[in-house]
BAMI-758384 format. One line per field, with one value per residue: residue number from 1; residue in three letters; x, y, z of N, C-alpha, C in turn. Coordinates in nm, 3 decimals, padded with zeros to 5 digits. Layout:
# residues N
nr: [NUM;...]
rest: [ALA;...]
nx: [X;...]
ny: [Y;...]
nz: [Z;...]
cax: [X;...]
cay: [Y;...]
caz: [Z;...]
cx: [X;...]
cy: [Y;...]
cz: [Z;...]
This chain:
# residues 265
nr: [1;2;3;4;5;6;7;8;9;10;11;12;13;14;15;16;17;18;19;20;21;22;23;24;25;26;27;28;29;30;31;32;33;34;35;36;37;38;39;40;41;42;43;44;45;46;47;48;49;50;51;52;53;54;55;56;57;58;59;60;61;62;63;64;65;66;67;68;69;70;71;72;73;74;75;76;77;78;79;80;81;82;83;84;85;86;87;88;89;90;91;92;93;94;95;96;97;98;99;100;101;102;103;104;105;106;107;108;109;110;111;112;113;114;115;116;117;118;119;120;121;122;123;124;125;126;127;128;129;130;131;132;133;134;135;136;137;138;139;140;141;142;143;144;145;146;147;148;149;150;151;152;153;154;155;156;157;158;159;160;161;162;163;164;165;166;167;168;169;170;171;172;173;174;175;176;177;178;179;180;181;182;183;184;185;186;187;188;189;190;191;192;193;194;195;196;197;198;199;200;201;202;203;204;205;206;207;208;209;210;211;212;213;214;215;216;217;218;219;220;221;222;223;224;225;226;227;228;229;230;231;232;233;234;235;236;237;238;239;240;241;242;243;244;245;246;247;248;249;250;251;252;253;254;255;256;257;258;259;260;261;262;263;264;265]
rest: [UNK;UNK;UNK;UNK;UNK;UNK;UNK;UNK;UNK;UNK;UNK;UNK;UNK;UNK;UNK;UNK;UNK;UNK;UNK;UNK;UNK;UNK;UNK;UNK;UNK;UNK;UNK;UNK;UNK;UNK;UNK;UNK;UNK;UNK;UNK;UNK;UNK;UNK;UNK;UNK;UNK;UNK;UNK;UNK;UNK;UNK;UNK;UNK;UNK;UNK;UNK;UNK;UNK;UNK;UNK;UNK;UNK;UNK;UNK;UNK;UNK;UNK;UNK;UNK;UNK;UNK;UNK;UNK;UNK;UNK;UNK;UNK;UNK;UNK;UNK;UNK;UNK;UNK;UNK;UNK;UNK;UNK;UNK;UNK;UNK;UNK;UNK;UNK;UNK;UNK;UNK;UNK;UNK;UNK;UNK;UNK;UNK;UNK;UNK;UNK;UNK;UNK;UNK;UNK;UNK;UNK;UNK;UNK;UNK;UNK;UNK;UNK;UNK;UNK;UNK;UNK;UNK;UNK;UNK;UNK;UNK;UNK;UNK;UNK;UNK;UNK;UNK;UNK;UNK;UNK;UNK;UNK;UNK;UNK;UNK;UNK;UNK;UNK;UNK;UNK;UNK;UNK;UNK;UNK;UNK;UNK;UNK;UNK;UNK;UNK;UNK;UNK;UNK;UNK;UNK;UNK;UNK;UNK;UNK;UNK;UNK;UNK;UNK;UNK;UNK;UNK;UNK;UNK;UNK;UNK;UNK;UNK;UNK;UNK;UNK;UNK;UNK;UNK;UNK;UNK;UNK;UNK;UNK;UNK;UNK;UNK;UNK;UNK;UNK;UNK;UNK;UNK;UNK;UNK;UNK;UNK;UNK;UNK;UNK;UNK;UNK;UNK;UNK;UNK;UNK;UNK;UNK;UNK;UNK;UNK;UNK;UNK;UNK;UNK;UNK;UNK;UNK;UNK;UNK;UNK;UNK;UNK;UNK;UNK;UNK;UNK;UNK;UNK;UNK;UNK;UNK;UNK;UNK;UNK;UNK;UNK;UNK;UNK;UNK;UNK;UNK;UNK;UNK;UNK;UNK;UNK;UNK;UNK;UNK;UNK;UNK;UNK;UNK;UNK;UNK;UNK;UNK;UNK;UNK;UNK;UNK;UNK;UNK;UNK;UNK]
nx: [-01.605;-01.653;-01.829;-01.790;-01.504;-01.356;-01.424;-01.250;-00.967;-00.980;-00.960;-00.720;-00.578;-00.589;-00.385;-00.177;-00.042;00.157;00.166;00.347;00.618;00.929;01.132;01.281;01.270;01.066;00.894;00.792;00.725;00.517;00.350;00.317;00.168;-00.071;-00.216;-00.235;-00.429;-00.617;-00.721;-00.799;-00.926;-01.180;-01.249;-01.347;-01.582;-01.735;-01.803;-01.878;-02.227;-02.498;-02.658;-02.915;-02.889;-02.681;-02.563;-02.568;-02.355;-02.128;-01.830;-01.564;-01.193;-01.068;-01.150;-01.044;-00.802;-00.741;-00.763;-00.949;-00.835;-00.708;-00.731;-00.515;-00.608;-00.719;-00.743;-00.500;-00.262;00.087;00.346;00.638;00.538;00.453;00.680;00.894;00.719;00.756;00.606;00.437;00.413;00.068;-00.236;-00.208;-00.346;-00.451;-00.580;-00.670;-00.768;-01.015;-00.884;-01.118;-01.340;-01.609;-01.800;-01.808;-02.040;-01.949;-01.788;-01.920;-01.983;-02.050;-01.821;-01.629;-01.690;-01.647;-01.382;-01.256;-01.356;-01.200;-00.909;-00.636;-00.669;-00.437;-00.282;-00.307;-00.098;00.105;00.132;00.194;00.459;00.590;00.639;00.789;00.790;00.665;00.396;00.389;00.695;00.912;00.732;00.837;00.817;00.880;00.959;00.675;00.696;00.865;00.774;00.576;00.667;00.822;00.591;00.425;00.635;00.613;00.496;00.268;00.100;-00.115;-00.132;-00.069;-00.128;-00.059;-00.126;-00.130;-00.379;-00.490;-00.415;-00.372;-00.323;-00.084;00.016;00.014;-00.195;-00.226;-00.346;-00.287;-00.330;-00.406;-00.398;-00.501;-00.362;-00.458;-00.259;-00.215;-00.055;-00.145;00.040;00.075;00.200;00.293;00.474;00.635;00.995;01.261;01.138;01.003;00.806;00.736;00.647;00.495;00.433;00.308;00.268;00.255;00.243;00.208;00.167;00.147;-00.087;-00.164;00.077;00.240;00.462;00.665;00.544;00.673;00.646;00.760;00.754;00.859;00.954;01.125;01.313;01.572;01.606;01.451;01.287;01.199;01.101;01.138;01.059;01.114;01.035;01.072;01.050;01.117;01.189;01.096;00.916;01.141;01.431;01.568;01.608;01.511;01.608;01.505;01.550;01.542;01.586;01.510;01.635;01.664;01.941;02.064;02.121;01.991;02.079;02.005;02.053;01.990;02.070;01.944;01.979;01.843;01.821]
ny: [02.243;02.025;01.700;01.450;01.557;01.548;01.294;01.172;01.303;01.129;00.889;00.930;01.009;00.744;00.597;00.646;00.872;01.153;01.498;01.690;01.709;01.815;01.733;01.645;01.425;01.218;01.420;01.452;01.165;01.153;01.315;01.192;00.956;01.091;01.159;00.930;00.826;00.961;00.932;00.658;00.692;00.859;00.674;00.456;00.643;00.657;00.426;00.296;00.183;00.423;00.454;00.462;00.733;00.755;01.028;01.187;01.044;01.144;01.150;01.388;01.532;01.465;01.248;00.952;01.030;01.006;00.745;00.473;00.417;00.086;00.094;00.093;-00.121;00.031;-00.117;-00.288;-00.389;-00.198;-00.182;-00.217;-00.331;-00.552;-00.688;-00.730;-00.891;-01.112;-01.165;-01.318;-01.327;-01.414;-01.467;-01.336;-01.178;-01.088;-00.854;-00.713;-00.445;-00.347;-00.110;00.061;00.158;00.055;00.007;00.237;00.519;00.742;00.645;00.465;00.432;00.400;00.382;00.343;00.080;-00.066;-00.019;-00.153;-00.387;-00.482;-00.414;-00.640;-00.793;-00.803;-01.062;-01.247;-01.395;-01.252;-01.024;-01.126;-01.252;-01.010;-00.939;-00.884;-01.060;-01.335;-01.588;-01.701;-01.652;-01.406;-01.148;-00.824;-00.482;-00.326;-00.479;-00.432;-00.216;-00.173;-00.349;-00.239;-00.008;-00.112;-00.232;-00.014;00.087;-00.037;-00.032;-00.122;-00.041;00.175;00.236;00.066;-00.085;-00.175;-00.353;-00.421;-00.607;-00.751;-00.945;-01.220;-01.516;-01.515;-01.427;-01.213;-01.083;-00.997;-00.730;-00.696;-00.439;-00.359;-00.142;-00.165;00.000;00.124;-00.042;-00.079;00.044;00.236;00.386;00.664;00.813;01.117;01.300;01.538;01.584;01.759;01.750;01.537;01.251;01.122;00.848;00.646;00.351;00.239;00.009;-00.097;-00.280;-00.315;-00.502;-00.767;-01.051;-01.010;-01.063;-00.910;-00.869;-00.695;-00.598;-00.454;-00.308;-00.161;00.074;00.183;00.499;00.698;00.994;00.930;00.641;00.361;00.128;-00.144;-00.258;-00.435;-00.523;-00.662;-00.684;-00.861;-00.814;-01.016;-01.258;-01.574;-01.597;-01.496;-01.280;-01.205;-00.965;-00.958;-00.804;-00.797;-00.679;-00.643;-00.529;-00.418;-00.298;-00.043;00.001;-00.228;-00.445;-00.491;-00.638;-00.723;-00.819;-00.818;-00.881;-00.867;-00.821;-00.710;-00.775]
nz: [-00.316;-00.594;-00.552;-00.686;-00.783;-00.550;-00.447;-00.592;-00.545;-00.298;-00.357;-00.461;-00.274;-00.072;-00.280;-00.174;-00.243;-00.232;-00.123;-00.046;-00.130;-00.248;-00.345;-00.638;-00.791;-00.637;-00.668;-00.892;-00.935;-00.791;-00.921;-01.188;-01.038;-00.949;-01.183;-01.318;-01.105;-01.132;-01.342;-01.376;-01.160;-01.227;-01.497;-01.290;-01.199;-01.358;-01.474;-01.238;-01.157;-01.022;-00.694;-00.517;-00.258;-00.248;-00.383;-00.154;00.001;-00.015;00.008;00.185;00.119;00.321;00.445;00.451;00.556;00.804;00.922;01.145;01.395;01.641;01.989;02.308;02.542;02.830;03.085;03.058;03.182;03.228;02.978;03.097;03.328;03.229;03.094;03.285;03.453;03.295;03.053;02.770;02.450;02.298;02.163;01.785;01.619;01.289;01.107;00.831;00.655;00.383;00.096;00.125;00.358;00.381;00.581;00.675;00.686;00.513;00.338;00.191;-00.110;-00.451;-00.607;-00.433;-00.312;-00.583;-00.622;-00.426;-00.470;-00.739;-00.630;-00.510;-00.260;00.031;00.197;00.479;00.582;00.410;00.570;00.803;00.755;00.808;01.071;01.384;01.576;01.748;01.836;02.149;02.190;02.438;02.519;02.411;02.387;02.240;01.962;01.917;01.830;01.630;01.424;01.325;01.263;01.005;00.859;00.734;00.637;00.403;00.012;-00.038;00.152;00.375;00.634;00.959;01.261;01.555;01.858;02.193;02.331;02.534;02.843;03.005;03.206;03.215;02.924;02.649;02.437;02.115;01.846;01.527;01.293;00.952;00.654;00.324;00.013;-00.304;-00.559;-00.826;-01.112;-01.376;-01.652;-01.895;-02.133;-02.382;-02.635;-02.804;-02.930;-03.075;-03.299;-03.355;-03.258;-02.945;-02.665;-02.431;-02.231;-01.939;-01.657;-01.293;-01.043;-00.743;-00.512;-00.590;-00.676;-00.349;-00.248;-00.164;-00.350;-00.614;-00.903;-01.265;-01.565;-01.845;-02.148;-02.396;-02.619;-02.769;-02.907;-02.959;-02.807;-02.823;-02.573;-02.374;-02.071;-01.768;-01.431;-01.116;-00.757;-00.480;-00.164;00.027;00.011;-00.007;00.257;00.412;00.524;00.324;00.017;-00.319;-00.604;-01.015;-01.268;-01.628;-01.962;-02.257;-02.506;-02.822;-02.873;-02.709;-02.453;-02.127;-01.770;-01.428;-01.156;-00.821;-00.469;-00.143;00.229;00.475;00.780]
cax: [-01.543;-01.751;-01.803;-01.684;-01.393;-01.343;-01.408;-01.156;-00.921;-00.975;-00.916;-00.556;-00.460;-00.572;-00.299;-00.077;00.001;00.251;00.161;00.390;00.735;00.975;01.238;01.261;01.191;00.967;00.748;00.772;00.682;00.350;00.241;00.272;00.077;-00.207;-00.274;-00.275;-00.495;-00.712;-00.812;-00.865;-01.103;-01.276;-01.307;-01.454;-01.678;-01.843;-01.819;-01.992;-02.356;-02.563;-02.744;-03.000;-02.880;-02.528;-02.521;-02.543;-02.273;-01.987;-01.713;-01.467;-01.096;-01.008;-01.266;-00.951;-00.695;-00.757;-00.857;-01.011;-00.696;-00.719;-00.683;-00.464;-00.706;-00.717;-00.708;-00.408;-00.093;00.187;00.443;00.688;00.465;00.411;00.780;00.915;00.654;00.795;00.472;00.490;00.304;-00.014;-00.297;-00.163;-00.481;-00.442;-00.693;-00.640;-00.835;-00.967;-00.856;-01.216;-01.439;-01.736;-01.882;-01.831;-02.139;-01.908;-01.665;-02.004;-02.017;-02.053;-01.672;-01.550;-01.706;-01.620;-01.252;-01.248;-01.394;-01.088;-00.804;-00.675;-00.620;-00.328;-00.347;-00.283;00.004;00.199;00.154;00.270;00.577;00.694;00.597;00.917;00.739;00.592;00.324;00.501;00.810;00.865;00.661;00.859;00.697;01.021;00.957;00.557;00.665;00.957;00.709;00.439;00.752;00.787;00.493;00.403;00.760;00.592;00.447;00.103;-00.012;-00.171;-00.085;-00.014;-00.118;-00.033;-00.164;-00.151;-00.524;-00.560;-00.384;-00.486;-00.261;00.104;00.021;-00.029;-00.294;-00.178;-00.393;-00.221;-00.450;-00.340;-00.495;-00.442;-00.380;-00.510;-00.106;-00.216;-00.054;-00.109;00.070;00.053;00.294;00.319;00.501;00.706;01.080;01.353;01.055;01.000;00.690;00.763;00.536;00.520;00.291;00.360;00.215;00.347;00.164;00.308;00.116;00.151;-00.152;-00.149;00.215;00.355;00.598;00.633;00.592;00.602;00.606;00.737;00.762;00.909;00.981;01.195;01.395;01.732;01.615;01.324;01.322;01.101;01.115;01.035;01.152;01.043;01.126;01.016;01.085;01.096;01.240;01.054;00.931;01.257;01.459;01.627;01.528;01.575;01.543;01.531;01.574;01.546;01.553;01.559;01.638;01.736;02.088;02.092;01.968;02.011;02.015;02.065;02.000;02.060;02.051;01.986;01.943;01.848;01.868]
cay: [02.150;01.948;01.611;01.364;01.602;01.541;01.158;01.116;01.337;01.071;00.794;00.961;00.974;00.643;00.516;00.663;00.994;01.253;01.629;01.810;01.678;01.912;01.619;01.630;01.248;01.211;01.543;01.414;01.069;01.201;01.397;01.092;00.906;01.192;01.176;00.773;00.796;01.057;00.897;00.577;00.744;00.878;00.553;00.448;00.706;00.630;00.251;00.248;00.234;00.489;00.398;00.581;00.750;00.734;01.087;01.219;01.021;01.175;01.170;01.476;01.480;01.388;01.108;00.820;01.068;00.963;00.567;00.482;00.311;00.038;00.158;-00.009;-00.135;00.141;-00.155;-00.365;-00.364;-00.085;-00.236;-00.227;-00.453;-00.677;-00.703;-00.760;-01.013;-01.243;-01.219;-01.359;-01.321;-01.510;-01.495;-01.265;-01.162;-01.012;-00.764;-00.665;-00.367;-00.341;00.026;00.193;00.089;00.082;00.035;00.417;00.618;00.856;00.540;00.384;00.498;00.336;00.402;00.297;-00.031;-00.095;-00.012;-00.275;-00.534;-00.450;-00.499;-00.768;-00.783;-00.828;-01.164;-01.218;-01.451;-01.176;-00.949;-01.214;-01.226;-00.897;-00.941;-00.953;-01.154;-01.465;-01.638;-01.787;-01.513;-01.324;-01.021;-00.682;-00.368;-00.227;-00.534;-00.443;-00.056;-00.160;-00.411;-00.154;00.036;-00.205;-00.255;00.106;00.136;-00.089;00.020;-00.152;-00.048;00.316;00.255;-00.006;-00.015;-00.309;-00.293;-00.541;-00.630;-00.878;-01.025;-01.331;-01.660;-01.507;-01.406;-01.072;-01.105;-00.881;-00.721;-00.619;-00.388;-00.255;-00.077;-00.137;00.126;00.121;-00.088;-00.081;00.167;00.263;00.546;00.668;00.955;01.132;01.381;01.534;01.638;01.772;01.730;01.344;01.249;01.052;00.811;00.514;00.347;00.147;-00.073;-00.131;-00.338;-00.295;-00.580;-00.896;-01.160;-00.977;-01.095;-00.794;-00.856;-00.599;-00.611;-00.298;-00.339;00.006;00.035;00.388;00.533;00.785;01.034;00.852;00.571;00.248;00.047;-00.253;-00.255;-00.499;-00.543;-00.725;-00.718;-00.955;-00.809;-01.084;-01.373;-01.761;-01.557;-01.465;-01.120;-01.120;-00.902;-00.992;-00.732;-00.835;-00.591;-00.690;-00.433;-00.500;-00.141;-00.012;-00.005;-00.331;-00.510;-00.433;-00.722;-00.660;-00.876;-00.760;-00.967;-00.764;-00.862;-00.590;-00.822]
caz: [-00.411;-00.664;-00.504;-00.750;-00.772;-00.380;-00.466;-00.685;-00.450;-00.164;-00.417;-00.536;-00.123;-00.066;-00.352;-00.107;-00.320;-00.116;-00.204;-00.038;-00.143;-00.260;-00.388;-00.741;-00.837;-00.555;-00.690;-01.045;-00.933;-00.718;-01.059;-01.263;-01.010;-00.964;-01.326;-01.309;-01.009;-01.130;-01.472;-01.291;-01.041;-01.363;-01.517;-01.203;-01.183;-01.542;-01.501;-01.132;-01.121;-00.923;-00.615;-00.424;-00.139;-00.306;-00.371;-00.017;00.100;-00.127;00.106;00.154;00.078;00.426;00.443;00.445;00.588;00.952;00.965;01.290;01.475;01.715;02.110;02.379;02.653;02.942;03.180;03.041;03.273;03.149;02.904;03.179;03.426;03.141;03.057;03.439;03.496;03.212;02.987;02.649;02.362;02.313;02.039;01.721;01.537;01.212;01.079;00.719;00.591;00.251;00.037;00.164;00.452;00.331;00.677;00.779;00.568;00.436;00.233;00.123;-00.212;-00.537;-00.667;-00.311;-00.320;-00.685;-00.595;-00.317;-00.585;-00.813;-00.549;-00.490;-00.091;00.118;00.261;00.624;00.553;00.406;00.742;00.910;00.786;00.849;01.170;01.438;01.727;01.726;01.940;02.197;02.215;02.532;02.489;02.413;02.314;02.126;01.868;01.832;01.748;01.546;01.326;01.333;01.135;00.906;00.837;00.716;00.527;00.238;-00.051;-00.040;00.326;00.401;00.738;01.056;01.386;01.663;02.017;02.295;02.362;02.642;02.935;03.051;03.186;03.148;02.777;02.602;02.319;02.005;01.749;01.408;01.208;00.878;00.547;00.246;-00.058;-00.441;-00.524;-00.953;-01.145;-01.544;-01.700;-02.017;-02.145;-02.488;-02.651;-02.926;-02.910;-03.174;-03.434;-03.330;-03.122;-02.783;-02.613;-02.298;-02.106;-01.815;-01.553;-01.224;-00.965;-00.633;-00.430;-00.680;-00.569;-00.244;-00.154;-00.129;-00.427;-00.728;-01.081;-01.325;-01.737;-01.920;-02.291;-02.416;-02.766;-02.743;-03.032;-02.978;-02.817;-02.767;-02.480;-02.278;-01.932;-01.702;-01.300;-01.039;-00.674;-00.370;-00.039;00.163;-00.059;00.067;00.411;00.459;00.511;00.175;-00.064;-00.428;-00.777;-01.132;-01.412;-01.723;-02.036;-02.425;-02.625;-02.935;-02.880;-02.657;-02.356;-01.973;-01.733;-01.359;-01.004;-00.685;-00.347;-00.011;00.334;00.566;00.929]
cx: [-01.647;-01.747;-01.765;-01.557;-01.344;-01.372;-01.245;-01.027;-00.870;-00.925;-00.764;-00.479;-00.466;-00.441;-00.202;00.046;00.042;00.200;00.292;00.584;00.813;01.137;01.172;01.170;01.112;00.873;00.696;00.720;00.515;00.313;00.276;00.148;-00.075;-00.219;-00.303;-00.389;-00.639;-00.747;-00.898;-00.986;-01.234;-01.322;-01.376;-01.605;-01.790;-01.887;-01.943;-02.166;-02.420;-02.609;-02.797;-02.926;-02.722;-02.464;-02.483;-02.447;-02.137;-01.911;-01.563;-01.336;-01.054;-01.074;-01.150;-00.829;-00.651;-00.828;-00.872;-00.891;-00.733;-00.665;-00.581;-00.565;-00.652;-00.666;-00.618;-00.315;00.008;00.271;00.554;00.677;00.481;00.539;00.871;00.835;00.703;00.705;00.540;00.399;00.183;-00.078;-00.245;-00.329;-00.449;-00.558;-00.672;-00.727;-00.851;-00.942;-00.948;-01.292;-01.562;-01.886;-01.957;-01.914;-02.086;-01.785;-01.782;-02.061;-01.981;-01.888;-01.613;-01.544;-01.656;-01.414;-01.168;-01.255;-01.254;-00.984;-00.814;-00.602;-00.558;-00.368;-00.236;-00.139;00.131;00.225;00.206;00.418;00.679;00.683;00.753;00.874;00.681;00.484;00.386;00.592;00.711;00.839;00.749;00.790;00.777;01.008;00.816;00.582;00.752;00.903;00.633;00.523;00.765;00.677;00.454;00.548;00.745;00.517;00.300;00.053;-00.047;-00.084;-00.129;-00.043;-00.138;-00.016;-00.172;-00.310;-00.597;-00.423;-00.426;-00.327;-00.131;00.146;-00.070;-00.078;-00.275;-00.307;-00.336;-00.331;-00.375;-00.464;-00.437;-00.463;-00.378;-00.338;-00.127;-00.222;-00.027;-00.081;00.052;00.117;00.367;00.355;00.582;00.837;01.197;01.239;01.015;00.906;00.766;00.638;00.588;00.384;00.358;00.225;00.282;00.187;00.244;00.279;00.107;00.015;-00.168;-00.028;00.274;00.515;00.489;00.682;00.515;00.632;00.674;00.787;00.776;00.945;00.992;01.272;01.531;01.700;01.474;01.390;01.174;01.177;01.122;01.138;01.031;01.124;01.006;01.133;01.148;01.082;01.198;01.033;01.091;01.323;01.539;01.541;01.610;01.520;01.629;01.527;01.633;01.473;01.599;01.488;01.678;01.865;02.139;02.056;02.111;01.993;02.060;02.021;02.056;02.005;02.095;01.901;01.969;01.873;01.983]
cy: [02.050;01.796;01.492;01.442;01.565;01.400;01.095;01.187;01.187;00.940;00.797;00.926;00.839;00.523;00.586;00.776;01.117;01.386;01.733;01.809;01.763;01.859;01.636;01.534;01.294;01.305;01.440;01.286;01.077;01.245;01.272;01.010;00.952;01.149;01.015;00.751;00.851;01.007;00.752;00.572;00.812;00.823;00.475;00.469;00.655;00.495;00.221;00.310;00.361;00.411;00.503;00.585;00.779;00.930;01.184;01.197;01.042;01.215;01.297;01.470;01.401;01.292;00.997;00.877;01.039;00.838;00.579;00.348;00.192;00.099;00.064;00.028;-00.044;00.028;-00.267;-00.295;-00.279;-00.185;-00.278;-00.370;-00.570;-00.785;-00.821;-00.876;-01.152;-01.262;-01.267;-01.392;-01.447;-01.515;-01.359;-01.271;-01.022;-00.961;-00.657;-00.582;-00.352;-00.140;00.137;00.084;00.139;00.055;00.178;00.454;00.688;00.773;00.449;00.431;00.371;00.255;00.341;00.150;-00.122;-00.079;-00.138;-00.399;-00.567;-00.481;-00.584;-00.744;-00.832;-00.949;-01.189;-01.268;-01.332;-01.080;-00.986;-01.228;-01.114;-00.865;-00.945;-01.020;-01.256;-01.538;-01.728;-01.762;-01.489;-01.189;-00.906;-00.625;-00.310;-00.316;-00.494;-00.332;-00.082;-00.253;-00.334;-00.058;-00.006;-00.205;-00.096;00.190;00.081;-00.008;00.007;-00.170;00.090;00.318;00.128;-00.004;-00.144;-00.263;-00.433;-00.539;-00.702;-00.956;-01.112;-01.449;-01.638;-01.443;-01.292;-01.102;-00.984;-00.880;-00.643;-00.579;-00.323;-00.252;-00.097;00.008;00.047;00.092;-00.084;-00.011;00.198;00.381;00.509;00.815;00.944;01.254;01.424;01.641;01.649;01.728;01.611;01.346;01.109;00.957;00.688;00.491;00.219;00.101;-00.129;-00.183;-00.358;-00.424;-00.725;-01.027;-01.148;-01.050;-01.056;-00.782;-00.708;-00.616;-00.515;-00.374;-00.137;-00.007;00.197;00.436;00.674;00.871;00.986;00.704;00.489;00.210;-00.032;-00.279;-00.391;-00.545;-00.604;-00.686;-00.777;-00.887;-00.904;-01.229;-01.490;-01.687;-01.559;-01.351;-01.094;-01.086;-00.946;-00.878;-00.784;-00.734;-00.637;-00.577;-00.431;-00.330;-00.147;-00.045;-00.171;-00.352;-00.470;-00.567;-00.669;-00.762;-00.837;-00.848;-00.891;-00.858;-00.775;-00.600;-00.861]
cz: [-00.461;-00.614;-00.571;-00.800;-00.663;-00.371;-00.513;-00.600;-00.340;-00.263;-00.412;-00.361;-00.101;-00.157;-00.292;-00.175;-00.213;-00.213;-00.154;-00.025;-00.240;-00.337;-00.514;-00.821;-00.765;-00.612;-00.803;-01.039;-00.878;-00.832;-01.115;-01.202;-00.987;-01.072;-01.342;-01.235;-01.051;-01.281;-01.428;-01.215;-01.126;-01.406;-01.411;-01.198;-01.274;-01.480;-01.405;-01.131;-01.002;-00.811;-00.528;-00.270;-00.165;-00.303;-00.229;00.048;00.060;00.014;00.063;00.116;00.215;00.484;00.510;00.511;00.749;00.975;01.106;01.335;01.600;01.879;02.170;02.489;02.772;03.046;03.136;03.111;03.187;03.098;03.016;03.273;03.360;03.135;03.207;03.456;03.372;03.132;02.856;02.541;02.271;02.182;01.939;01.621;01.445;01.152;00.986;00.584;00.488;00.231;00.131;00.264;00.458;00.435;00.714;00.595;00.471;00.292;00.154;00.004;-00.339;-00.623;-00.540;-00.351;-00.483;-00.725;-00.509;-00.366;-00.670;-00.768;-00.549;-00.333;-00.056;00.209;00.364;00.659;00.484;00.504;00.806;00.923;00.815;00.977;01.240;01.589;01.656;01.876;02.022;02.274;02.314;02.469;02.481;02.302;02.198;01.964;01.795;01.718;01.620;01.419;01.280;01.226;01.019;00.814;00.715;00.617;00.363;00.179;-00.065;00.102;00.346;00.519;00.829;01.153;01.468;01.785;02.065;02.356;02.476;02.706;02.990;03.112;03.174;02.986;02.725;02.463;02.255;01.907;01.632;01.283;01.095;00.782;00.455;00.117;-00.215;-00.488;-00.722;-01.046;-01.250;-01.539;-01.839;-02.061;-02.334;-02.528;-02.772;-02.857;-03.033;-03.348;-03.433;-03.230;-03.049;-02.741;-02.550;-02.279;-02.012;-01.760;-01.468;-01.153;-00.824;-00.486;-00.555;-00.620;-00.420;-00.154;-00.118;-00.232;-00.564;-00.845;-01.144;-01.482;-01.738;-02.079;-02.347;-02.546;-02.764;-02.925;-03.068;-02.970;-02.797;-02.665;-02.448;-02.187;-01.841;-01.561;-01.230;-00.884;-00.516;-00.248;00.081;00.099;00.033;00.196;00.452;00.462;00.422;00.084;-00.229;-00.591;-00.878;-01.214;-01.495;-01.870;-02.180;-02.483;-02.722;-02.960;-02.774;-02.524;-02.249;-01.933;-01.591;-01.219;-00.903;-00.560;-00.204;00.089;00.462;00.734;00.967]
């Protein structure tokens, strides 16, 4: 495989692109985003300078498909022990990966690093709140796995991983590691139907200022009808567990308005 073919590949998984879904939407939504991902990683390509040594380190498709996970210490007490003894959770140390890690040789590439520049990164304060422990709280393990869920159910995280790191004093020292994924997404779609050409383009942004809220834009011109788009939705309304969406839509034939108020605890 040609290696900026196999670049641009590792780019499209990193935006957290499913191949092997078999769900209608869901397919049709992965091929819109391939083709978003994959002109993107094109424009990349062009835009980013060379650098010596650059080509050697073209990373394969599965380059990003296996991040290097945090362990649980061999010699920390079993969850159990921990639990029984009354421990209770101590320092929470968040550790918020950018898109590519441009440490490991094989992510140190021109387009990587120029991808990383471009995000805008998940800031630690939004991890936090989806967090379901607190420093302080007695320690259970059922809350790290069930955050560690969480965590990994949003749209702007690759993936999640929270391990107890250190015993010391009565208090279990947490580390919460996540990744983030390429969350900024243009389309562009044109066509002709019944003798009438068709055409959109969108923009969704799925990480807002790294808060973890979402805002998309779509604009459509259709053979029956026009439309303008525009939704929003905040997960996690003022750090809190309501969720709030806006839809808001001005067409041809007349406007859409729509709010919805959820609270999943």
């Amino acid at each position: 495989m040609d290696r900026r073919r196999s670049e641009r590949l590792t780019l499209m998984q990193r935006a957290g692109i499913a191949s092997g879904d078999v769900d209608g939407t869901r397919t049709r939504t992965s091929l819109r985003r391939t083709l978003q991902c994959g002109l993107l990683a094109t424009l990349l390509l062009a835009a980013s300078p060379s650098r010596a040594g650059d080509e050697g380190a073209r990373p394969g498709f599965g380059a990003r498909a296996t991040p290097v996970l945090p362990t649980r210490p061999a010699a920390l007490p079993a969850d159990g022990v921990l639990v029984a003894g009354g421990a209770r959770v101590g320092r929470v140390r968040i550790d918020s990966k950018e898109v590519f890690d441009t440490a490991r040789p094989d992510e140190d590439t021109a387009l990587f690093r120029l991808a990383n520049r471009l995000h805008v990164h998940t800031r630690d304060s939004t991890i936090e709140t989806l967090l379901l422990f607190r420093t302080g709280e007695t320690y259970d393990p059922r809350l790290l796995a069930e955050s560690e869920r969480v965590l990994r159910d949003t749209r702007f995280l690759f993936d999640a991983r929270i391990v107890p790191v250190a015993f010391h004093d009565g208090v279990v020292d947490v580390d919460v590691t996540t990744y983030d994924v390429w969350t900024l997404n243009p389309g562009v779609a044109f066509g002709r139907h019944g003798g009438a050409n068709t055409s959109g383009i969108s923009l969704e942004e799925l990480n807002l200022l790294g808060l973890g809220t979402q805002l998309s834009f779509e604009q459509l011109s259709g053979v029956d009808r026009d439309s303008t788009r525009f939704q929003y939705r905040d997960r996690q309304l003022g750090a809190t567990w309501w969720q709030i969406a806006l839809d808001y839509s001005d067409n041809s034939d007349g406007r859409e308005q729509g709010v919805v108020l959820d609270h999943d605890f």
